[in-house]
C-alpha positions as CSV (number, residue, x, y, z in Angstrom):
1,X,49.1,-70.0,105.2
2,X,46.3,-70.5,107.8
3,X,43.1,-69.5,106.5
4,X,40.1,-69.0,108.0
5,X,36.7,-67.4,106.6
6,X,34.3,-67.0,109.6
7,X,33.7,-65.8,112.7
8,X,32.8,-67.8,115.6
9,X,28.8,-66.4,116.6
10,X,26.0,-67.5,118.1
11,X,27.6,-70.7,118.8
12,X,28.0,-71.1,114.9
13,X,30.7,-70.2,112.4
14,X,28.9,-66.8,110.7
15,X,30.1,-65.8,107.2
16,X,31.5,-62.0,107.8
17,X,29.5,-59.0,106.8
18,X,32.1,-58.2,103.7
19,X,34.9,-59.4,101.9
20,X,38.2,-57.4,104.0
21,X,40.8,-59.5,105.4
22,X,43.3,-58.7,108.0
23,X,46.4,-60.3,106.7
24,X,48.9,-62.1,109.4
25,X,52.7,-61.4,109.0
26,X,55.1,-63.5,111.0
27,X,57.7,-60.9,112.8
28,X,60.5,-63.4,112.5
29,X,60.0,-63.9,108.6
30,X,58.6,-61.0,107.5
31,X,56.5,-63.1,105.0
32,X,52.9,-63.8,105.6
33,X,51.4,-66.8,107.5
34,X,47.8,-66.3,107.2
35,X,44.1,-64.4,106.9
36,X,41.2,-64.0,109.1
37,X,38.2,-61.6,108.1
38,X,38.0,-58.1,109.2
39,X,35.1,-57.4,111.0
40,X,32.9,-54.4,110.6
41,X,30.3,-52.6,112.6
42,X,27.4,-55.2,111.4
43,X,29.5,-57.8,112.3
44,X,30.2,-56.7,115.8
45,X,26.4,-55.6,116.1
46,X,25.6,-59.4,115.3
47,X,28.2,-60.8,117.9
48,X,26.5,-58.3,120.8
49,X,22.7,-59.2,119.7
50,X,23.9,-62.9,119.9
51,X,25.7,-62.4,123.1
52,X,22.3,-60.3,124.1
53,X,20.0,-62.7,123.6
54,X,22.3,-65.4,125.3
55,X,22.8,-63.7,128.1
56,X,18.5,-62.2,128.5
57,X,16.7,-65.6,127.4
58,X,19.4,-68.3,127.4
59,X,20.7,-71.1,129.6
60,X,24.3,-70.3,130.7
61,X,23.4,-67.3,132.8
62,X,20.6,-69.6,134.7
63,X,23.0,-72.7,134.7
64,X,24.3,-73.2,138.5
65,X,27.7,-72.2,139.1
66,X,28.4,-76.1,139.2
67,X,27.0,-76.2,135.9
68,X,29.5,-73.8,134.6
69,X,32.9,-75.5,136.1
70,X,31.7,-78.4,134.2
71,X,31.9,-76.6,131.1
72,X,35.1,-74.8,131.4
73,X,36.9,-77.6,132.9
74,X,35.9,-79.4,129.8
75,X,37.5,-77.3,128.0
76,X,40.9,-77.3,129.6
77,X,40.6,-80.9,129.1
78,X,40.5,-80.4,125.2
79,X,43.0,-77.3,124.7
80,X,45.9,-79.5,127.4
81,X,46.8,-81.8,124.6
82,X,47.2,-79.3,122.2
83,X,49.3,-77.0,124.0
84,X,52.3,-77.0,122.4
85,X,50.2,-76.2,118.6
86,X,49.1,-73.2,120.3
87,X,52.2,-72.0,121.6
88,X,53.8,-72.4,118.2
89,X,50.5,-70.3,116.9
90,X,50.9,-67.4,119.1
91,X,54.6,-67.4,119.1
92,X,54.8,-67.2,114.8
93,X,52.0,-64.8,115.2
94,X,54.0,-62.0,117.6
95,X,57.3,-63.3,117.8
96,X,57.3,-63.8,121.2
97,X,60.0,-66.8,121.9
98,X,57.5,-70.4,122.6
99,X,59.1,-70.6,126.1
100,X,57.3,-67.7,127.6
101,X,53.9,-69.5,126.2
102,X,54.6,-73.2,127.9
103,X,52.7,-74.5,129.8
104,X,49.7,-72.8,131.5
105,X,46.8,-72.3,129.6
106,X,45.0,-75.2,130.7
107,X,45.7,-75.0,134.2
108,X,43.7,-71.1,134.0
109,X,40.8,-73.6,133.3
110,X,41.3,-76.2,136.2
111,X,42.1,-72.9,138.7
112,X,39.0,-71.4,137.5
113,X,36.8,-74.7,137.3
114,X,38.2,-75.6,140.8
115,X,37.7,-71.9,142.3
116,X,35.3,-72.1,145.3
117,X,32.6,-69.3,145.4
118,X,30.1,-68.1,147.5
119,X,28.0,-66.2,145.5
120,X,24.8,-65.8,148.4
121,X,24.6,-65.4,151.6
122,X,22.3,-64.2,154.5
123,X,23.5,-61.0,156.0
124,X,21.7,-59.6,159.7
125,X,21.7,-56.5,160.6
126,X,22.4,-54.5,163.7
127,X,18.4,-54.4,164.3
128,X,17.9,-57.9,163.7
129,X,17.0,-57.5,160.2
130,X,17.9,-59.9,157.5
131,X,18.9,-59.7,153.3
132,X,19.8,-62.3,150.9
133,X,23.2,-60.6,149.3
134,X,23.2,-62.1,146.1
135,X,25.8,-61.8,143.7
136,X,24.6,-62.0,140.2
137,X,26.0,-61.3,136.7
138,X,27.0,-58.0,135.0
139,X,25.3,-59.0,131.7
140,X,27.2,-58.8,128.4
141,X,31.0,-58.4,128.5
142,X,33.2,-56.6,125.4
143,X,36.7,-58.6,126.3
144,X,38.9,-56.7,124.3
145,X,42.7,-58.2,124.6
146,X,46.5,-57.0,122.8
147,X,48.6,-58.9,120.7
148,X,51.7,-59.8,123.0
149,X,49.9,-62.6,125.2
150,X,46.5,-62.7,123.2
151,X,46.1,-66.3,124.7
152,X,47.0,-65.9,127.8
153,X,45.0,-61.9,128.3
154,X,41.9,-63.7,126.4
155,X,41.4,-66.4,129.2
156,X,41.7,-64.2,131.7
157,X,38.5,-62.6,131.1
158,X,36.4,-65.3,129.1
159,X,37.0,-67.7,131.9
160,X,35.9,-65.4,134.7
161,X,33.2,-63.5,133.0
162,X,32.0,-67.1,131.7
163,X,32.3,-68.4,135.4
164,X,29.9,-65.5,136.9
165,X,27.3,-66.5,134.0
166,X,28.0,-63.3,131.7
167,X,28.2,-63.9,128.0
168,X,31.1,-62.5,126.0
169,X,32.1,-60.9,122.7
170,X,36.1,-61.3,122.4
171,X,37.9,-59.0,120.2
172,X,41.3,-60.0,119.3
173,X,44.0,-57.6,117.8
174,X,44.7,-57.3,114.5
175,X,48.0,-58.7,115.0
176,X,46.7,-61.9,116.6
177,X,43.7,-62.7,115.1
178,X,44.3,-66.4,114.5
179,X,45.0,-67.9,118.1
180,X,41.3,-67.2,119.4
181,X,40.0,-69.7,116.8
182,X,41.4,-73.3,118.4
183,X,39.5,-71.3,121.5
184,X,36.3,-70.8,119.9
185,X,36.4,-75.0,118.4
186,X,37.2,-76.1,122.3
187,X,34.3,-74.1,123.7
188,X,32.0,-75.3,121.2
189,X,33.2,-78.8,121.4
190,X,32.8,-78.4,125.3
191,X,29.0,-77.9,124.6
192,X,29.2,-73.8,125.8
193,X,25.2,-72.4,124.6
194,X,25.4,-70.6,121.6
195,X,25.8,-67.0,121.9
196,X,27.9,-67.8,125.3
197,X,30.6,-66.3,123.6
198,X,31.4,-64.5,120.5
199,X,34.8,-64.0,118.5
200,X,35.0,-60.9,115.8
201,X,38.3,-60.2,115.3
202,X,38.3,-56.2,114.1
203,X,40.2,-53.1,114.3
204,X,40.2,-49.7,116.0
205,X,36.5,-48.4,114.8
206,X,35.0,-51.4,115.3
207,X,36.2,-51.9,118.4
208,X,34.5,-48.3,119.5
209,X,31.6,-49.6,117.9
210,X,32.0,-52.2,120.6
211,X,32.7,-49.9,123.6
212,X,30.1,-47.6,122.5
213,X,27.5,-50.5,122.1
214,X,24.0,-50.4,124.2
215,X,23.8,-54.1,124.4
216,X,27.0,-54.6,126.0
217,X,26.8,-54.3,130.2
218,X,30.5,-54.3,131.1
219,X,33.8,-53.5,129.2
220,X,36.9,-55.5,130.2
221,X,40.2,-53.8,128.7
222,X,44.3,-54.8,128.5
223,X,46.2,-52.3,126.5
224,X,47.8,-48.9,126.6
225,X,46.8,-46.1,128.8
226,X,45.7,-43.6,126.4
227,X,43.7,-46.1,124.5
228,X,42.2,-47.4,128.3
229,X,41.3,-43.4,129.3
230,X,39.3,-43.2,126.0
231,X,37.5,-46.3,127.0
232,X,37.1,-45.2,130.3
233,X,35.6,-41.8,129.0
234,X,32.8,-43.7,127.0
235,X,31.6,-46.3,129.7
236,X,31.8,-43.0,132.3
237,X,29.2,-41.4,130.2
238,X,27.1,-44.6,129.8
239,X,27.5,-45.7,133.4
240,X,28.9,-48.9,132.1
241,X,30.9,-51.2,134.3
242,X,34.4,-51.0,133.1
243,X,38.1,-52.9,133.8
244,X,41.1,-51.5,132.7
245,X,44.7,-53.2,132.9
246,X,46.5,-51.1,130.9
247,X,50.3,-49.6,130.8
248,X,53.3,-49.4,133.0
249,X,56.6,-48.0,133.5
250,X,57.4,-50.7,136.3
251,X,60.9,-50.5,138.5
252,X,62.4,-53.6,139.9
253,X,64.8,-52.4,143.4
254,X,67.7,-53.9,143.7
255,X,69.4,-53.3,147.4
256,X,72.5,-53.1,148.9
257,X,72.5,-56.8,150.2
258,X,71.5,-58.2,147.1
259,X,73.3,-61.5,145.6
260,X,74.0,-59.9,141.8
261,X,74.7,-63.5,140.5
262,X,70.6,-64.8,141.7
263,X,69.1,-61.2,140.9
264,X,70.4,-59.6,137.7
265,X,69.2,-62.8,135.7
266,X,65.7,-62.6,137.1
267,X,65.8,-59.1,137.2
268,X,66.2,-59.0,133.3
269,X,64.1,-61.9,132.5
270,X,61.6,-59.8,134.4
271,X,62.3,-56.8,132.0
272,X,64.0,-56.9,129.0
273,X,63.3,-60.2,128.1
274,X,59.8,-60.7,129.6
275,X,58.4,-61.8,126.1
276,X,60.4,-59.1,124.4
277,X,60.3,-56.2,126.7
278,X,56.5,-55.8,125.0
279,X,54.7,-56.4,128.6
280,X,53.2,-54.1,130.7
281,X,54.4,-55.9,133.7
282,X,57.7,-55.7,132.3
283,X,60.5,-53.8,134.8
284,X,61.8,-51.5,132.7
285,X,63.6,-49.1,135.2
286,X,66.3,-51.0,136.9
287,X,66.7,-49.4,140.7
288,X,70.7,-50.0,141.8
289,X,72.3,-48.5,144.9
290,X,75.1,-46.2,143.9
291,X,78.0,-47.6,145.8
292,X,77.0,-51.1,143.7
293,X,75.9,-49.2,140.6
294,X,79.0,-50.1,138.0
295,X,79.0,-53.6,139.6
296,X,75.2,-54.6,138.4
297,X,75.3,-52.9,135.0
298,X,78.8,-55.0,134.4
299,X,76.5,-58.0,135.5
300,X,73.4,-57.0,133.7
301,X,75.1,-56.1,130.4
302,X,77.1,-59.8,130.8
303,X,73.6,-61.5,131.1
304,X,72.4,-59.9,128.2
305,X,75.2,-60.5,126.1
306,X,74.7,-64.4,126.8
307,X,71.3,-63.8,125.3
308,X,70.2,-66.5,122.5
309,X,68.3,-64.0,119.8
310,X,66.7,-65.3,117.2
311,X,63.9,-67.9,116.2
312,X,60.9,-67.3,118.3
313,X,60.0,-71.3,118.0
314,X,63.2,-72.0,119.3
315,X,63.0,-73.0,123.0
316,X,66.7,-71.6,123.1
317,X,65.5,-68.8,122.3
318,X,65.7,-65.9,125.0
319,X,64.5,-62.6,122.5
320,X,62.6,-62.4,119.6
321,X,61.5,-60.0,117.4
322,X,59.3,-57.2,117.6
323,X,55.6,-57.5,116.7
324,X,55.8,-55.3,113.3
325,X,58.3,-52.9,112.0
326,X,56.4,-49.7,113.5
327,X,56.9,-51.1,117.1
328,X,60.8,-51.6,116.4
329,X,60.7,-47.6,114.8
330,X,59.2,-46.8,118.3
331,X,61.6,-48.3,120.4
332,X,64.7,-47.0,118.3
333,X,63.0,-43.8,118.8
334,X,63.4,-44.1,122.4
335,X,66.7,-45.5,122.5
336,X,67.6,-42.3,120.4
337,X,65.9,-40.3,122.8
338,X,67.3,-41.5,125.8
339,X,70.9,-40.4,124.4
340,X,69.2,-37.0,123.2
341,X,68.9,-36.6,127.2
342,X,71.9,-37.7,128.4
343,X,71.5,-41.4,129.2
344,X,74.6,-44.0,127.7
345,X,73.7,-47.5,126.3
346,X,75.9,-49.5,128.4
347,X,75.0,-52.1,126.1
348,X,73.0,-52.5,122.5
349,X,71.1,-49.6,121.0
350,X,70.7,-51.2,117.8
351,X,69.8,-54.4,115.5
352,X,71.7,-57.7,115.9
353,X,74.3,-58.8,113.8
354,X,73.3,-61.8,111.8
355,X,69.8,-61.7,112.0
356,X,68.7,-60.8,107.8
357,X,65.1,-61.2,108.0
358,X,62.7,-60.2,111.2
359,X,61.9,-57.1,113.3
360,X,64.3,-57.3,116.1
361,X,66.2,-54.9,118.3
362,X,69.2,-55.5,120.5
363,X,68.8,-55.7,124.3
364,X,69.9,-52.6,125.3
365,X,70.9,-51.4,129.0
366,X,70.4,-47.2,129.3
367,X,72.7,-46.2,132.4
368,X,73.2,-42.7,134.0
369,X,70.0,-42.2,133.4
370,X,67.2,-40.2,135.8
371,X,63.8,-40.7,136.5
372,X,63.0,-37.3,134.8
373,X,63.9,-38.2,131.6
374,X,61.0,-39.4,129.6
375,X,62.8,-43.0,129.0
376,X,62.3,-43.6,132.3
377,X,58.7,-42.1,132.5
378,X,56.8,-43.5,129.1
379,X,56.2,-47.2,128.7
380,X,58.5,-47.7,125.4
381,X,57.5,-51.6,124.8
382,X,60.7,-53.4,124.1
383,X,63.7,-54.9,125.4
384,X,65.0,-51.5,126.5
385,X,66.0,-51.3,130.2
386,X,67.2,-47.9,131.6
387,X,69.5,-48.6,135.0
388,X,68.9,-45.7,137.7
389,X,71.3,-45.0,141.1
390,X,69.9,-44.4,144.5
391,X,71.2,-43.7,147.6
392,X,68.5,-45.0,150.5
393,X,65.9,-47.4,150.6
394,X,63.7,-44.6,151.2
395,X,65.6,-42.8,148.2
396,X,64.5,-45.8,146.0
397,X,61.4,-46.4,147.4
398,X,60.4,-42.4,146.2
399,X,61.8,-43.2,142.7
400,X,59.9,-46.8,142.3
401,X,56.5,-44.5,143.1
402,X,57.4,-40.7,140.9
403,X,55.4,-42.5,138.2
404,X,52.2,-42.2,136.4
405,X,51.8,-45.8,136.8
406,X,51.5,-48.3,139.4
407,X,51.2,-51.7,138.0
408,X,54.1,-54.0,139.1
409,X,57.8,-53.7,141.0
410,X,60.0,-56.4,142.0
411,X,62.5,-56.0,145.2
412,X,65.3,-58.2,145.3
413,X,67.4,-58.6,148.6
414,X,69.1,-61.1,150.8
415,X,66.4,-59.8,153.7
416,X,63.2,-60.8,153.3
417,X,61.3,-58.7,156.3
418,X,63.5,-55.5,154.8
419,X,62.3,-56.3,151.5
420,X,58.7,-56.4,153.0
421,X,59.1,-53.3,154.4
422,X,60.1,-51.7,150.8
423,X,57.6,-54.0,148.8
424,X,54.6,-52.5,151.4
425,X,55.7,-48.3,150.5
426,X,55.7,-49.0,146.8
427,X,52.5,-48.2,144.9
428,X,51.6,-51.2,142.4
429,X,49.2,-53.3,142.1
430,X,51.6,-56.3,142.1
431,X,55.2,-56.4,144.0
432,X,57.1,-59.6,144.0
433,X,60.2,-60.0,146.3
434,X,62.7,-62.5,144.4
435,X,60.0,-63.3,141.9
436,X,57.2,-62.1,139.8
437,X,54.7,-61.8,142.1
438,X,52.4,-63.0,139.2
439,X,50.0,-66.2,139.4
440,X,46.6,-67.0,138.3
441,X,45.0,-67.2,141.7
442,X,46.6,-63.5,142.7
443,X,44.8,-60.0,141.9
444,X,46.6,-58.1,139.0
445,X,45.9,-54.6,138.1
446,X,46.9,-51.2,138.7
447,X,47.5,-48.1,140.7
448,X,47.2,-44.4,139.4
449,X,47.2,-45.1,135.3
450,X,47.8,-48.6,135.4
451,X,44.2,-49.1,135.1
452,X,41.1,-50.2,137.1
453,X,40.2,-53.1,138.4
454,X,42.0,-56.5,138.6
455,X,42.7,-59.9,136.8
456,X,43.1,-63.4,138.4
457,X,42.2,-64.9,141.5
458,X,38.9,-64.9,142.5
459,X,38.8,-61.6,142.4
460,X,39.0,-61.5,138.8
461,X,35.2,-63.0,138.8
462,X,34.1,-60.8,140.8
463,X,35.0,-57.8,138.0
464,X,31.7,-59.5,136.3
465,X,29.6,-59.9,138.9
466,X,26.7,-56.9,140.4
467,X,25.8,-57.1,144.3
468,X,21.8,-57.1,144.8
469,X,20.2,-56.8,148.3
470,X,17.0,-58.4,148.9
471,X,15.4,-57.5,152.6
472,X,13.5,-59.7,154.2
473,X,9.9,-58.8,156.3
474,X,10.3,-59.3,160.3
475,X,9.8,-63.4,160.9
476,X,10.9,-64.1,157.3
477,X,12.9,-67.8,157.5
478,X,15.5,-66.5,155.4
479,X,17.8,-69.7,156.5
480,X,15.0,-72.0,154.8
481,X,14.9,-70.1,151.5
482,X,18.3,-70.4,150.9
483,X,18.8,-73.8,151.8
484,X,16.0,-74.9,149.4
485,X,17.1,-72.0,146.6
């Protein structure tokens, strides 16, 4: 059992506000692996007047942007040789198998740390006039991250927001509340200022509390759409900067030319298997020509019968159980749902044979389904695929985009420029042709209800960052000031 009995504030480790816990179960053994507190309203209310004060009278904020690097290169330094403890930490916390966790964590830091920025610059006018455009920091951030990649989704807005000077509270989901905590010791073992950032792990209330607080400047979001809309509602009516990465119902297109034996794999490690099927990037509807439709679902459903299941900590491992038993009742219920409207499992549908302790489900391939049944429509969060024919690009291309959401596709063909062409008419935020489409140093986010806002690349940063004009009077040496600034 991992115990731990503070939270990480005001560069200090605070004893909690009261007494509740929030108890960690591992998903594979069902039995329970550790204990965090539970944070409650005063709690977060100390982590924002912490992460206030930081951010109004402290030094990171007015530390030079070299400054910073320093810092958060320092602390990729101290998390890259324990890499493979946190990958074990994250995996036993949601079951996600350790080889989707390898790997990259400190390499966010040295992108970040290495990421060049131009946060001034003088700007004329058509009359001759001249501004400084500054770019300056939103203030205090509310990063508030989900359990499937809480790492991962945590660094990708405490190292921006930090970068751009803001201060930050992180909340961590219940389900993952231990991971953040090696993050807090390496950020205070870098030297980050107290207050910098701030780690209250809490649960729904609180983190409305958050949202909802008057100290916090910007609210950065990843997480499902209805829970996103509600935070969108409260920052609309506070005028408060907001990012929102939130659900998908993502399709991967699969053309006539494509090589089955290169593309189904990738294809389902993009879906089904991308750390369980519980990713909003996953591809979930699977886009086949017709006249190659029973071909790919043979191939598809002899991929995922290959599948190693079991033991998330085994590198082996391909699929591992569900986060808790409600998210395995939720995709059962849409596996029963999709036969209610006339979709066939072409293969699994239920729980593997073998497996006597853990929350899993079986891969399961949907086929003869449509994009009008609500399998095909709602994000359902698990290794649950559903296959749908087509009979044009242009066919395929109006299927990919009849969605609420826009977040990520994935074309796969033997043409490139042709899958350009498709990759150009869908509507997602991210489209990959033969691969992911997913880095650190690309723009992630969403069309339609897959949020606002994006992740990664530089334009990540600039999520936390305001744009301030300052005009200068006729004759003003603006080139001087800056150069001496």
């Amino acid at each position: 059992m991992k115990q731990r009995d503070r939270f990480f504030i005001d560069g200090d480790w605070t004893v909690p506000s009261s007494t509740d816990l929030f108890t960690v179960v591992s998903p594979y053994t069902e039995k329970a692996i550790g204990q965090v507190p539970r944070g409650n309203v005063a709690d977060i209310d100390r982590a924002v007047g912490a992460a206030r004060r930081a951010f109004d009278l402290g030094p990171w904020p007015r530390m030079t942007l070299d400054e910073r690097r320093v810092v958060l290169a320092r602390v990729g330094e101290i998390l890259d040789p324990v890499a493979g403890e946190l990958d074990e930490l994250v995996s036993t916390e949601n079951g996600v198998p350790i080889r989707f966790h390898q790997g990259s964590l400190a390499s966010r830091f040295k992108y970040y740390s290495d990421l060049d920025l131009q946060l001034q610059e003088v700007r004329t006018g058509p009359s001759g006039e001249q501004a400084l455009i500054v770019h300056e920091p939103v203030g205090v951030v509310a990063a508030i991250v989900p359990w499937n990649s809480p790492l991962f989704l945590a660094v990708a807005k405490v190292i921006p927001a930090l970068l751009a000077g803001c201060t930050v509270i992180l909340k961590p989901a219940p389900e993952t509340p231990i991971s953040p905590y090696p993050l807090a010791e390496a950020f205070a073992e870098a030297g980050l200022p107290p207050g910098a950032l701030n780690i209250v792990a809490a649960s729904d209330a609180e983190s409305e509390a958050l949202v909802r607080h008057p100290g916090v400047d910007c609210v950065s979001f990843t997480g499902s759409t209805a829970v996103g809309k509600s935070i969108g509602a409260v920052c609309g009516a506070q005028v408060k900067r907001v990012s929102l990465e939130l659900g998908g119902k993502s399709a991967a297109i699969l053309l006539d030319d494509v090589d089955a034996e290169e593309a189904v794999p990738a294809v389902l490690n993009g879906g089904m298997f991308s750390i369980n099927g519980e990713a909003c990037v996953a591809w979930s509807r699977i886009l086949v020509p017709r006249v190659r439709h029973d071909e790919l679902v043979d191939a598809m459903c002899d991929t995922a019968r290959h599948a190693v299941i079991g033991d998330p900590l085994d590198p082996a491992t391909l699929l591992g159980p569900l986060v808790s038993p409600g998210q395995r009742e939720r995709v059962e219920g849409y596996i029963a749902l999709g036969l209610s409207e006339g979709a066939r499992v072409a293969i699994g549908g239920g729980r593997p044979i073998g497996q006597t302790s853990g929350w899993f489900v079986e891969p399961t391939i949907l086929m003869e389904a449509n994009n009008s049944m609500r399998v095909c429509r709602e994000e359902i969060f698990g290794p649950v695929v559903a296959v749908i024919p087509y009979d044009s690009d242009a066919d395929a291309i109006d299927i990919a985009n009849d969605s609420d959401y826009g977040l990520s596709a994935g074309v796969f063909t033997a043409d490139d420029e042709r899958g350009l062409g498709v990759a150009n008419a869908v509507r997602a935020g991210s489209v990959g042709i033969r691969s992911s489409g997913l880095s650190v140093a690309f723009p992630n986010g969403g069309f339609k209800e897959s949020g606002l806002g994006r992740q990664y690349g530089p334009e990540g940063v600039f999520e936390f960052l305001e744009t301030k004009a300052i005009g200068f009077p006729p004759g003003f040496d603006a080139a001087q000031v800056v150069a001496g600034s």
